[in-house]
py3Dmol code that shows the C-alpha trace and the ligand (Angstrom):
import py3Dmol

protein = """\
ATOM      1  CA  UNK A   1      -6.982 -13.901  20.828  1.00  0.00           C
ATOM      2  CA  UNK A   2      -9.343 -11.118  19.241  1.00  0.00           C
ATOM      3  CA  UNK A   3      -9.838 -11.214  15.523  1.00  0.00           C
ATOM      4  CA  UNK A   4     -12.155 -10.086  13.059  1.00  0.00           C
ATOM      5  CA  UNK A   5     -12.832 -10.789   9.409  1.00  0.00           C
ATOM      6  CA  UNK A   6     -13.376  -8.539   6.035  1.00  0.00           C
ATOM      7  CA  UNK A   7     -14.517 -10.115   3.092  1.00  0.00           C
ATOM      8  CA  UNK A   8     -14.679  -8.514  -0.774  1.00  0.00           C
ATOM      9  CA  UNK A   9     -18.749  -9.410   0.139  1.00  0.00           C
ATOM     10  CA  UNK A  10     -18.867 -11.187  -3.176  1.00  0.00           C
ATOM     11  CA  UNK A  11     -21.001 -15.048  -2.618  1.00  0.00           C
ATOM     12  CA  UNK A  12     -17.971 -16.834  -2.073  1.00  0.00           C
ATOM     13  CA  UNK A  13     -15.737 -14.597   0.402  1.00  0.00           C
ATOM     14  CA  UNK A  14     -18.760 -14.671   2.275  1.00  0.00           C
ATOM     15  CA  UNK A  15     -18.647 -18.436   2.514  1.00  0.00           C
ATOM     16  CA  UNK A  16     -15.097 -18.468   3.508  1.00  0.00           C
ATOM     17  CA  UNK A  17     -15.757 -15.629   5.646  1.00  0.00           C
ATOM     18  CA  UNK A  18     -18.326 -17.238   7.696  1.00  0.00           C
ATOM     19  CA  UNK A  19     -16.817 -20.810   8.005  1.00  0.00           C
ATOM     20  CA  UNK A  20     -13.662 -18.949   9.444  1.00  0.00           C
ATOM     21  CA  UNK A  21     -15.622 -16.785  11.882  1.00  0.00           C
ATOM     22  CA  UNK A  22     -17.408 -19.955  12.830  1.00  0.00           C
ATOM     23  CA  UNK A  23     -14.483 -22.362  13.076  1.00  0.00           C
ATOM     24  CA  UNK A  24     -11.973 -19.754  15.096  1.00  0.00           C
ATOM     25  CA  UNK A  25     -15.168 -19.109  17.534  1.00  0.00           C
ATOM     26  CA  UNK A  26     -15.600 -22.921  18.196  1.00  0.00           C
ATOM     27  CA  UNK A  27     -11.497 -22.921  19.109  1.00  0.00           C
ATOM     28  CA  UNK A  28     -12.608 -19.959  21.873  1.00  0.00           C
ATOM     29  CA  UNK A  29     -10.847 -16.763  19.835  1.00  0.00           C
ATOM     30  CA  UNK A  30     -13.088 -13.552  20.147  1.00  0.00           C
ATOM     31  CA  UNK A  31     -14.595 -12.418  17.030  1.00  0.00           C
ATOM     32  CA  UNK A  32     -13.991  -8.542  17.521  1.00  0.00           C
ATOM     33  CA  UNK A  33     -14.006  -5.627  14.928  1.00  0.00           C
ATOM     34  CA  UNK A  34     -13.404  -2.938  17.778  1.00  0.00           C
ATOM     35  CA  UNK A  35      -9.797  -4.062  18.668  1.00  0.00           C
ATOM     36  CA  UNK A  36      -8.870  -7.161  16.673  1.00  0.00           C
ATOM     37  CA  UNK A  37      -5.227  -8.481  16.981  1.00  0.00           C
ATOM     38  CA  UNK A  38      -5.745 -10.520  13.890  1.00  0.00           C
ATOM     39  CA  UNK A  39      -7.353  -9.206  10.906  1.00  0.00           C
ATOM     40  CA  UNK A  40      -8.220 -11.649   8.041  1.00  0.00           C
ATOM     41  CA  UNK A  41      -9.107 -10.468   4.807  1.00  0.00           C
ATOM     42  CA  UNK A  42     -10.849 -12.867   2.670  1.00  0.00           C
ATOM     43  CA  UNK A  43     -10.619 -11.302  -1.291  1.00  0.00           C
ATOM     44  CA  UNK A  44      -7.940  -9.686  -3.010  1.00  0.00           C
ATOM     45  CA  UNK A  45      -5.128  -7.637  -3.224  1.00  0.00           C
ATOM     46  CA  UNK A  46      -7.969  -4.457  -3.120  1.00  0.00           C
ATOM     47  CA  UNK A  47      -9.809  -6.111  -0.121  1.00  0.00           C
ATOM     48  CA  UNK A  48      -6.719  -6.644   1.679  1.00  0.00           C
ATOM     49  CA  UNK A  49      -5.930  -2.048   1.345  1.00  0.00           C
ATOM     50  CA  UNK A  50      -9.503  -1.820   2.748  1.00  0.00           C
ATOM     51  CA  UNK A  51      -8.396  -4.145   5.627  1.00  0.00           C
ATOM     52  CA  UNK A  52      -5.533  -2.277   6.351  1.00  0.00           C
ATOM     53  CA  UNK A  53      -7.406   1.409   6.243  1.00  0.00           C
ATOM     54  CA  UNK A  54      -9.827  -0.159   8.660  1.00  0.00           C
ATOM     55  CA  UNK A  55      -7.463  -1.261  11.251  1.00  0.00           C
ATOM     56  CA  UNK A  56      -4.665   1.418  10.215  1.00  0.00           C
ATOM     57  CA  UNK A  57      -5.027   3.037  13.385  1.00  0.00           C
ATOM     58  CA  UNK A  58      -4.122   0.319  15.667  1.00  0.00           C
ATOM     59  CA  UNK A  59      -0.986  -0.700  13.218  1.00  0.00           C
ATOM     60  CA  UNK A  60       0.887  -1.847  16.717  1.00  0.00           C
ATOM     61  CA  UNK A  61      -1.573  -3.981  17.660  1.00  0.00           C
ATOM     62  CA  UNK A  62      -3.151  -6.060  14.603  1.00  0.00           C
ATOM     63  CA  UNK A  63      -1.545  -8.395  12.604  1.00  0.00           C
ATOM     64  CA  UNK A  64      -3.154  -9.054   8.847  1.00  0.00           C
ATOM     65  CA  UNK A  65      -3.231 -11.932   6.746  1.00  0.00           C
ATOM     66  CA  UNK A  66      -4.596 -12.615   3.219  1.00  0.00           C
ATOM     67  CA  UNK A  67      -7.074 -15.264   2.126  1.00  0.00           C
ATOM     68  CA  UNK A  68      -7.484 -14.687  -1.960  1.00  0.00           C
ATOM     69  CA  UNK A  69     -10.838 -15.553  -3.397  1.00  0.00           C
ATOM     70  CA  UNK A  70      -9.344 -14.885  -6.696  1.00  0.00           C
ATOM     71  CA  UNK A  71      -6.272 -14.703  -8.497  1.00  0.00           C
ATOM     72  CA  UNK A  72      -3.444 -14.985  -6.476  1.00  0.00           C
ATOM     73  CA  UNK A  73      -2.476 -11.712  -4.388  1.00  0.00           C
ATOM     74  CA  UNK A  74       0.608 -10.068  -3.043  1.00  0.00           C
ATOM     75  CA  UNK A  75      -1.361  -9.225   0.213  1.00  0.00           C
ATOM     76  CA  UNK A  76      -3.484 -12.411  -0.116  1.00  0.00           C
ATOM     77  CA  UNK A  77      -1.519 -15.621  -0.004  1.00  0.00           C
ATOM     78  CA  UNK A  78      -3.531 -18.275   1.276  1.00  0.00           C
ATOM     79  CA  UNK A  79      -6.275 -20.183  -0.820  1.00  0.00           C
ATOM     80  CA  UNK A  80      -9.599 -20.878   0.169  1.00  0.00           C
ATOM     81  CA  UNK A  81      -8.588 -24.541   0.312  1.00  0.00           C
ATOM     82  CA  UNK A  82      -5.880 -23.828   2.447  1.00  0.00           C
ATOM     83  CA  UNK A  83      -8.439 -22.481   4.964  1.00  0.00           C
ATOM     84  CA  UNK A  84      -8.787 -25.365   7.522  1.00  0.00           C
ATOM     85  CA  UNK A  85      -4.959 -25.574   7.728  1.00  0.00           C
ATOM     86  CA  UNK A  86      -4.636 -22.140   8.186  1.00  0.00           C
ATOM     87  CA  UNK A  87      -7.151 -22.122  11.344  1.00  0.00           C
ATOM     88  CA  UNK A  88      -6.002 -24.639  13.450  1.00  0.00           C
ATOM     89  CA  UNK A  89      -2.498 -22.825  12.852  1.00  0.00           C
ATOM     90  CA  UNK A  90      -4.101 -20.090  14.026  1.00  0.00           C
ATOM     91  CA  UNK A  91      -5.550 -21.706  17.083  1.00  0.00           C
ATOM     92  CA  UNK A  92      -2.539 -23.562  17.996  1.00  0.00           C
ATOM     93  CA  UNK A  93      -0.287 -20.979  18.390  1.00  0.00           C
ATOM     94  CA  UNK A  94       1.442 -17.468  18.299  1.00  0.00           C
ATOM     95  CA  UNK A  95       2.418 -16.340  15.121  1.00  0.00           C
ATOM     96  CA  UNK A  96       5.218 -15.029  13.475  1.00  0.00           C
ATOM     97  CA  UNK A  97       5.135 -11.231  12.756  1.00  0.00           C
ATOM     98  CA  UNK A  98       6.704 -10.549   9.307  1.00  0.00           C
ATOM     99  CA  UNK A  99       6.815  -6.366   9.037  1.00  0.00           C
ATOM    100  CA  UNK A 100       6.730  -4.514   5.849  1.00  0.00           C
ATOM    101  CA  UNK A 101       7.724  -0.822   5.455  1.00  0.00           C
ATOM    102  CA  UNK A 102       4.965   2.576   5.029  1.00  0.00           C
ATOM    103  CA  UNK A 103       4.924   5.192   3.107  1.00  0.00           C
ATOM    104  CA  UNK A 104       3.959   8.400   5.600  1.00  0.00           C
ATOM    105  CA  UNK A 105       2.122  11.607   3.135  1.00  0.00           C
ATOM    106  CA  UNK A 106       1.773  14.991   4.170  1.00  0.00           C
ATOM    107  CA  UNK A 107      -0.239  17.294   2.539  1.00  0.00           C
ATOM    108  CA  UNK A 108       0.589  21.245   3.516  1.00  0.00           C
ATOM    109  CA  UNK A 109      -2.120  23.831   2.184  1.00  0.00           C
ATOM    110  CA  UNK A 110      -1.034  27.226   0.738  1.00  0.00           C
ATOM    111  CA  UNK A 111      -2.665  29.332   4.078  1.00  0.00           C
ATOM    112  CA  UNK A 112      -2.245  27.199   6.952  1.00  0.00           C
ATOM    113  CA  UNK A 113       0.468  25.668   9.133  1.00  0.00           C
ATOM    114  CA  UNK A 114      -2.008  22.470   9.593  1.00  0.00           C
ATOM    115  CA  UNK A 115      -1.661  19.702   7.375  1.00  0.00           C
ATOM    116  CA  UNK A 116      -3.533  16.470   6.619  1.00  0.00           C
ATOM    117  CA  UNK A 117      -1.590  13.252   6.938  1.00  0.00           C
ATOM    118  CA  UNK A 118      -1.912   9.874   5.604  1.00  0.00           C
ATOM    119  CA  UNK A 119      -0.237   6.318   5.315  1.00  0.00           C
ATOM    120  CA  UNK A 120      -0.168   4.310   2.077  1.00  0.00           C
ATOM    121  CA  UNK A 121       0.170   0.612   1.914  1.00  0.00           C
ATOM    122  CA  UNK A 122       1.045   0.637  -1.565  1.00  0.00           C
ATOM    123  CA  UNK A 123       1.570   4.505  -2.931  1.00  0.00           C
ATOM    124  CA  UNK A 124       0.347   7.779  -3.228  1.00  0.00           C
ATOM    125  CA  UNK A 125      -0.147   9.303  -6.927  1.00  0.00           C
ATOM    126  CA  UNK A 126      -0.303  12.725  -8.162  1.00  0.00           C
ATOM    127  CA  UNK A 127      -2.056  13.701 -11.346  1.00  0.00           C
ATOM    128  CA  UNK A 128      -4.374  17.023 -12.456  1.00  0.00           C
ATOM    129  CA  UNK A 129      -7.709  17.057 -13.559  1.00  0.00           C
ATOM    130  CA  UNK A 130      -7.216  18.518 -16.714  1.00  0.00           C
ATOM    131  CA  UNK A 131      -3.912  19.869 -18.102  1.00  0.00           C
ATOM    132  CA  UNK A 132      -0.565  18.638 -17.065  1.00  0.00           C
ATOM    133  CA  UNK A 133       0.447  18.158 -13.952  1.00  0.00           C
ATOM    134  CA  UNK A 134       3.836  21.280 -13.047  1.00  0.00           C
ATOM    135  CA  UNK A 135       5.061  20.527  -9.745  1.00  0.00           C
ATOM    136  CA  UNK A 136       8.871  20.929  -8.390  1.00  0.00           C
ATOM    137  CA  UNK A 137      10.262  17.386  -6.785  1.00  0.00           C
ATOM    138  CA  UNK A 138      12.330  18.593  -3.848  1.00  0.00           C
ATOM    139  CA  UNK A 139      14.367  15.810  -2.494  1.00  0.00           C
ATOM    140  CA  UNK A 140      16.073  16.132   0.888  1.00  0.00           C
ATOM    141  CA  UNK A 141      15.530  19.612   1.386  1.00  0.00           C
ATOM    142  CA  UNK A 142      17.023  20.424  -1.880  1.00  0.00           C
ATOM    143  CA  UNK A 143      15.245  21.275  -5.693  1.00  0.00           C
ATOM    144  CA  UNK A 144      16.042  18.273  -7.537  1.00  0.00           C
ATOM    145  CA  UNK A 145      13.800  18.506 -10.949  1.00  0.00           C
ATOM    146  CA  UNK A 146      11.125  20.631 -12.379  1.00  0.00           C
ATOM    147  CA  UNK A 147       8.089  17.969 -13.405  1.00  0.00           C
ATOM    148  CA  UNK A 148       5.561  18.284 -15.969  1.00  0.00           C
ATOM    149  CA  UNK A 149       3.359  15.645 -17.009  1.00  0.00           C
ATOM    150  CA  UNK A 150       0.453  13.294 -16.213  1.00  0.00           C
ATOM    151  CA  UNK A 151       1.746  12.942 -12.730  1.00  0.00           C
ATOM    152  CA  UNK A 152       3.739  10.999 -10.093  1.00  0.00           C
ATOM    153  CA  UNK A 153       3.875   7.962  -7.892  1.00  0.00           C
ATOM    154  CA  UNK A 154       5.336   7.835  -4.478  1.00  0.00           C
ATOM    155  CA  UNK A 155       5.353   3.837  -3.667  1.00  0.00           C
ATOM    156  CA  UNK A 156       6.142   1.948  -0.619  1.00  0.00           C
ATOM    157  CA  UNK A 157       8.122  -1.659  -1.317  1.00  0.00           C
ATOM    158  CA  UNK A 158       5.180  -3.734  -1.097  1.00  0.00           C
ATOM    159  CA  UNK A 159       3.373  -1.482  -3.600  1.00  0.00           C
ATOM    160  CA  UNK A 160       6.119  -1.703  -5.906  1.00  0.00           C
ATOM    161  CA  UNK A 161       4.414  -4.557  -7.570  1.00  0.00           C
ATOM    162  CA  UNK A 162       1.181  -2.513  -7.743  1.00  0.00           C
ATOM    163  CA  UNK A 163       0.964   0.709  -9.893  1.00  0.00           C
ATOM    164  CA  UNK A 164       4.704   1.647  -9.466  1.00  0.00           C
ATOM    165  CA  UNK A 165       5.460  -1.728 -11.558  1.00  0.00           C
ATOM    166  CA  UNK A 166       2.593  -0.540 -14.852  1.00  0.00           C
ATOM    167  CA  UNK A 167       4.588   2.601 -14.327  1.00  0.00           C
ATOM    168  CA  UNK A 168       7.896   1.033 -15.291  1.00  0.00           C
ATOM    169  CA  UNK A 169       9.759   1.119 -11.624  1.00  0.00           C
ATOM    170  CA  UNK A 170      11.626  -1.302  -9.900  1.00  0.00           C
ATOM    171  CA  UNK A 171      10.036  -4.110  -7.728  1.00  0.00           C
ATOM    172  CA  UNK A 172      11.684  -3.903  -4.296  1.00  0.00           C
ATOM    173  CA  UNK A 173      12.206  -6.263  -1.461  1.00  0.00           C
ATOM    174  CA  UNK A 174       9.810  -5.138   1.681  1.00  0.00           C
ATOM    175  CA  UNK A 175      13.404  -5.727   3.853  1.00  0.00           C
ATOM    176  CA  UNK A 176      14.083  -2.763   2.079  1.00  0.00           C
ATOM    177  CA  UNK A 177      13.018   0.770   3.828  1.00  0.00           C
ATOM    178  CA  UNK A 178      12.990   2.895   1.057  1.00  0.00           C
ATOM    179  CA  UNK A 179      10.390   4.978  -1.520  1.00  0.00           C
ATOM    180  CA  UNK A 180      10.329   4.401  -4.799  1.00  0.00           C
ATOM    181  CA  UNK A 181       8.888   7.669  -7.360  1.00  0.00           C
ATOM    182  CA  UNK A 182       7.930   6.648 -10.476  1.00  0.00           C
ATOM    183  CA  UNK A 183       6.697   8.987 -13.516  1.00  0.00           C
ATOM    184  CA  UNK A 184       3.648   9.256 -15.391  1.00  0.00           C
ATOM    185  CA  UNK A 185       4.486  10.209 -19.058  1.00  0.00           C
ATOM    186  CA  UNK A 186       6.833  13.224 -18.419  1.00  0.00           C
ATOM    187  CA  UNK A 187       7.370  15.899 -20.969  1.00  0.00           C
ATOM    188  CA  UNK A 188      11.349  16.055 -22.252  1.00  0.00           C
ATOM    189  CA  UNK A 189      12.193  18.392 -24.463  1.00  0.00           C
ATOM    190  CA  UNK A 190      14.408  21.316 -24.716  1.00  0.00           C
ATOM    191  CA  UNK A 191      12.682  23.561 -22.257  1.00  0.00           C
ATOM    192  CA  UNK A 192      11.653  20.515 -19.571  1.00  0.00           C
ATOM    193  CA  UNK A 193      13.710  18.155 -18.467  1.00  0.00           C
ATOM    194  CA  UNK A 194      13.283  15.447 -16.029  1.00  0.00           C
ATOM    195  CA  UNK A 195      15.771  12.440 -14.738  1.00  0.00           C
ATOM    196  CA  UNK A 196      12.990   9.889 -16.712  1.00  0.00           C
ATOM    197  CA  UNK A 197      14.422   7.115 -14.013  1.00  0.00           C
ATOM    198  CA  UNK A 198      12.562   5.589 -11.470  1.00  0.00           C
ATOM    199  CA  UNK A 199      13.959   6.924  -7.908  1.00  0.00           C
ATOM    200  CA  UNK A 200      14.728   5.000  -4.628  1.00  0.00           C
ATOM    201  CA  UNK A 201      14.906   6.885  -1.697  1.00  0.00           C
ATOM    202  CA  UNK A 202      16.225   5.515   1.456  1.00  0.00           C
ATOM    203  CA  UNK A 203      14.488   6.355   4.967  1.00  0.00           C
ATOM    204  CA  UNK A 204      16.172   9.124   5.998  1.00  0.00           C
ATOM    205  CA  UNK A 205      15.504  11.084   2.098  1.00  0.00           C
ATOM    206  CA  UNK A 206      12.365  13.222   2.174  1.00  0.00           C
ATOM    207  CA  UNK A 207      10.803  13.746  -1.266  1.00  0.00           C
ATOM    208  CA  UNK A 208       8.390  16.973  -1.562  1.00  0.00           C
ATOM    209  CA  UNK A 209       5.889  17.862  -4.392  1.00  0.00           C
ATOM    210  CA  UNK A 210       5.265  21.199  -5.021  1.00  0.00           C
ATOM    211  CA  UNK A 211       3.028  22.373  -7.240  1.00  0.00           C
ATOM    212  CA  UNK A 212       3.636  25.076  -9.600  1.00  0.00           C
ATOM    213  CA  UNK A 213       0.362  26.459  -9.811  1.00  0.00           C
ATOM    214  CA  UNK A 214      -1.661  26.579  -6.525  1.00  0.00           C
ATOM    215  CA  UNK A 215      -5.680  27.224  -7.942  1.00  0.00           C
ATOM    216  CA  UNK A 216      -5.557  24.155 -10.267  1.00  0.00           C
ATOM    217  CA  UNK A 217      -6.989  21.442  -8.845  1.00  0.00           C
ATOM    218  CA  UNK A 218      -5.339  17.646  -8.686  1.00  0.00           C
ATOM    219  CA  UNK A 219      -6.204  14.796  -7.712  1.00  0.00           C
ATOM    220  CA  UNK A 220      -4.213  12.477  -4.931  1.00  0.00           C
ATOM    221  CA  UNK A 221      -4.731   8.975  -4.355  1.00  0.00           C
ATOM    222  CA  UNK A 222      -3.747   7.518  -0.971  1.00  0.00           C
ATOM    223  CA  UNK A 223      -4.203   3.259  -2.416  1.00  0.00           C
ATOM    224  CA  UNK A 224      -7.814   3.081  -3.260  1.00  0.00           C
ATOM    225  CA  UNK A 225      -8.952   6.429  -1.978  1.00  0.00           C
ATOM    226  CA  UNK A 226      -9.063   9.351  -4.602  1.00  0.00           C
ATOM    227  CA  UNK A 227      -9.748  13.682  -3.332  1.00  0.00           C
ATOM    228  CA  UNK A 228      -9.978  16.304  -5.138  1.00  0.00           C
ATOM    229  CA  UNK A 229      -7.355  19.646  -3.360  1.00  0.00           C
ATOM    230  CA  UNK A 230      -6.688  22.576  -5.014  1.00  0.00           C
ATOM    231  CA  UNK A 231      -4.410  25.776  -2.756  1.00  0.00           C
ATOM    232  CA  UNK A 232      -1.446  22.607  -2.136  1.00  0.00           C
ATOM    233  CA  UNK A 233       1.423  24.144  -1.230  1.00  0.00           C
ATOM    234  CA  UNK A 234       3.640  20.958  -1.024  1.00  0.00           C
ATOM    235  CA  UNK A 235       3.220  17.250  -0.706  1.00  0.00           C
ATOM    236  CA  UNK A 236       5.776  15.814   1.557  1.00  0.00           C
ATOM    237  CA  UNK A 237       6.292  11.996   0.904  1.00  0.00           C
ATOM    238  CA  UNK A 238       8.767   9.864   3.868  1.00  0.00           C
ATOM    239  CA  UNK A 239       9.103   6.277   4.658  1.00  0.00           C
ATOM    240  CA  UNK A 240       6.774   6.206   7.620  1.00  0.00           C
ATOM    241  CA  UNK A 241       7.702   5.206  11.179  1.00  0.00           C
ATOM    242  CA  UNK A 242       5.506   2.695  11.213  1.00  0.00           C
ATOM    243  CA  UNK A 243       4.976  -0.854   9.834  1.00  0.00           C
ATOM    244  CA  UNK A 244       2.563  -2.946   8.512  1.00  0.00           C
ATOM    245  CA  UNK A 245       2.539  -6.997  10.670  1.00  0.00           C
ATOM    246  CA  UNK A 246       1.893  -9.898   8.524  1.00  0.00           C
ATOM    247  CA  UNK A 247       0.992 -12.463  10.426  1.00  0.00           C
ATOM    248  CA  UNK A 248       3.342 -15.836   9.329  1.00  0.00           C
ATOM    249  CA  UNK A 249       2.663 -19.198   9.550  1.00  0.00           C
ATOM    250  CA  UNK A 250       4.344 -20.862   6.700  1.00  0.00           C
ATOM    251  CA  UNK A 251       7.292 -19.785   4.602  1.00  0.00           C
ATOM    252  CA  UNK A 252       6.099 -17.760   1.367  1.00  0.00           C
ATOM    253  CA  UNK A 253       9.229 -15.759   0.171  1.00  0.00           C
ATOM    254  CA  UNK A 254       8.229 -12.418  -1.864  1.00  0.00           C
ATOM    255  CA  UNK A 255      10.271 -13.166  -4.876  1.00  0.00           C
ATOM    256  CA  UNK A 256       8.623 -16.696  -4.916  1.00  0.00           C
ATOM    257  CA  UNK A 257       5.354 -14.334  -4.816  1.00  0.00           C
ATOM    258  CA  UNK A 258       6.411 -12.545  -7.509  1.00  0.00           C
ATOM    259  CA  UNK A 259       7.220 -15.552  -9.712  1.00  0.00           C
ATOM    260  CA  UNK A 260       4.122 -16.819  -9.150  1.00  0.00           C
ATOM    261  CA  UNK A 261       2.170 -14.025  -9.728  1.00  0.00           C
ATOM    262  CA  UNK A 262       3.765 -11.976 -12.856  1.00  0.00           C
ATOM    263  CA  UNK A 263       5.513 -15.377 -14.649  1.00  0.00           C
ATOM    264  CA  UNK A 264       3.977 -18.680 -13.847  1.00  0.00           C
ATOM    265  CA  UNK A 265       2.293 -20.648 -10.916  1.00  0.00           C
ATOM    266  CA  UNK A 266       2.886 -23.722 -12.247  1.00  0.00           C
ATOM    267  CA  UNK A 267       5.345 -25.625 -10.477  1.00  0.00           C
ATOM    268  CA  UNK A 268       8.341 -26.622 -12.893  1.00  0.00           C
TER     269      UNK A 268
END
"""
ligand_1 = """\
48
LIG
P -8.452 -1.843 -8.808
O -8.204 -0.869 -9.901
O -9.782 -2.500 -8.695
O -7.345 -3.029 -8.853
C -6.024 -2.811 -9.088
C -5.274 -4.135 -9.229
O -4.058 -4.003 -8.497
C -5.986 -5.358 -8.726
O -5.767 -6.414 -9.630
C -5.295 -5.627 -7.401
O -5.299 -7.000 -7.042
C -3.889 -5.202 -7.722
N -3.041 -4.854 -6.584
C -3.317 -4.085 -5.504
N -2.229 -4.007 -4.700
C -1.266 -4.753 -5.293
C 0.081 -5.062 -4.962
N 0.648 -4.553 -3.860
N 0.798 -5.834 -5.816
C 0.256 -6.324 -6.948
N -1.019 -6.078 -7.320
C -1.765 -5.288 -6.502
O -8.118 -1.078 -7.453
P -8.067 -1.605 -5.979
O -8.352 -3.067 -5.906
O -8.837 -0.683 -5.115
O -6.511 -1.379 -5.686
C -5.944 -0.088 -5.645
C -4.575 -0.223 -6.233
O -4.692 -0.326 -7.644
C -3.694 0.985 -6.042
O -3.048 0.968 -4.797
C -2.741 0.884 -7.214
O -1.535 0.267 -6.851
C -3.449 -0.028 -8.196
N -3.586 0.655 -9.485
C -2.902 0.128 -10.542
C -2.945 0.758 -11.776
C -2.158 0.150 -12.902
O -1.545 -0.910 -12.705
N -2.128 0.794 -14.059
C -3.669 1.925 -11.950
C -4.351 2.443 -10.856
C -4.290 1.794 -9.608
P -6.643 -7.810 -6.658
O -7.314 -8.130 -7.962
O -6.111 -9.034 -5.972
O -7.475 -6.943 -5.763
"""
view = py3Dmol.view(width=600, height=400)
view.addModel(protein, "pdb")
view.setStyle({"model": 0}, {"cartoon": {"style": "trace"}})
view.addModel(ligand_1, "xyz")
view.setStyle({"model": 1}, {"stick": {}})
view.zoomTo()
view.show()
């Protein structure tokens, strides 16, 4: 089997970087960062998007796991001291494939048919530079709200414990294919109104963003990756086609993840 490694860089992901490289080698896997069909990211949560936007176009054939170098991660689950275990169940056999749903972006300029396209791991937010962000949320085809505020966030399940969750939204189960949007301080009053829920769209429900006002400039971020567009014409969010592949070797369920991260990991 092909793998390759990418570490946060910091002293000791590098460690645990190259004893993993080392030890997988001696068992006869290839180390390869071409076309790896294991990817291990030694770091956090933020290492672990990195990962995935390295290898994103090759989703089909790479399978990631998470080796957290700090506090525990949703993406990173395994320990440092957890590492030797971890390689000779890599080495002994073929892994389960756990898959996790993708959130698909399209972003359509004013003057053109050709858009630019994108797939988020955890979400894709919309704010302005500086005013408030006007945009109309279209959702299956049909005008559903007029927003204005600091901005919106289109999240995938796995993101849901990301920035969708400091937003106020729902944390969702990855069996789930669905979209969650989730506002960023709205303005209510008598002339604007919004729904001021969190929404869950199912796979089949296309949400658009259309701005109101095509020469101000916003700002999107695709996970970790921030651009500057002005001339949008609409922003069309979709659960994506494709999947993430988590490589499994032990049991972790995600709402024991969750406990562990947001309430205790202490075992009671
Ligand atoms: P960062 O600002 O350095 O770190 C953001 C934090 O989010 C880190 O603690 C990271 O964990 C954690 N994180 C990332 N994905 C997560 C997930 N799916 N579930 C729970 N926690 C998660 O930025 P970054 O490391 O490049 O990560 C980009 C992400 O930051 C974005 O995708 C967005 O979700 C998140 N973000 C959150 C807020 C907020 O909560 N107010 C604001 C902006 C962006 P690690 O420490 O393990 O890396």
């Amino acid at each position: 089997m092909r793998f390759a490694i990418l570490s946060r860089s910091d002293n000791k992901s590098e460690v645990i970087k190259s004893r993993v490289k080392q030890y997988l080698t001696d068992f006869s896997l290839e180390y390869d960062e071409e076309k790896p069909e294991l990817v291990i990211s030694v770091g956090g949560d933020g290492t672990f998007l990195e990962a995935f936007h390295t290898y994103k176009h090759r989703l089909k054939d790479t399978a990631f796991i998470g080796v957290h170098t700090g506090h525990l991660g949703f993406y990173a689950d395994w320990v440092p001291e957890e590492v030797e275990k971890l390689i000779i169940e890599i080495a002994k056999k073929p892994f389960e494939v756990v898959e996790y749903p993708l959130l698909d972006i399209k972003i359509h300029p004013v003057d053109s048919e050709q858009y630019q396209q994108f797939v988020a791991l955890n979400e894709v937010s919309v704010k302005s530079i500086d005013s408030t962000v006007a945009m109309d949320v279209h959702i299956k085809g049909a005008h559903f709200e007029r927003f204005r505020g600091d901005g919106l966030c289109v999240s995938t399940p796995s993101g849901s414990t990301a920035y969708n969750k400091a937003l106020g939204g729902a944390i969702l189960h990855p069996s789930l294919n669905a979209l969650q949007i989730t506002e960023m301080a709205s303005i209510n009053n008598r002339v604007y109104r919004t729904i001021g829920s969190p929404l869950i769209l199912p796979k089949h429900h296309v949400c658009e963003l259309l701005p109101l006002y095509h020469d101000r400039s916003m700002l999107i971020t695709v996970d970790h990756n921030t651009e500057e567009y002005a001339n949008i014409d609409r922003i069309e969010c979709r659960v994506s086609d494709e999947k993430i592949r988590f490589a499994r070797f032990r049991a972790f369920p995600f709402w024991k993840r969750v406990h562990d991260s947001f309430i205790s990991d202490e075992r009671t």
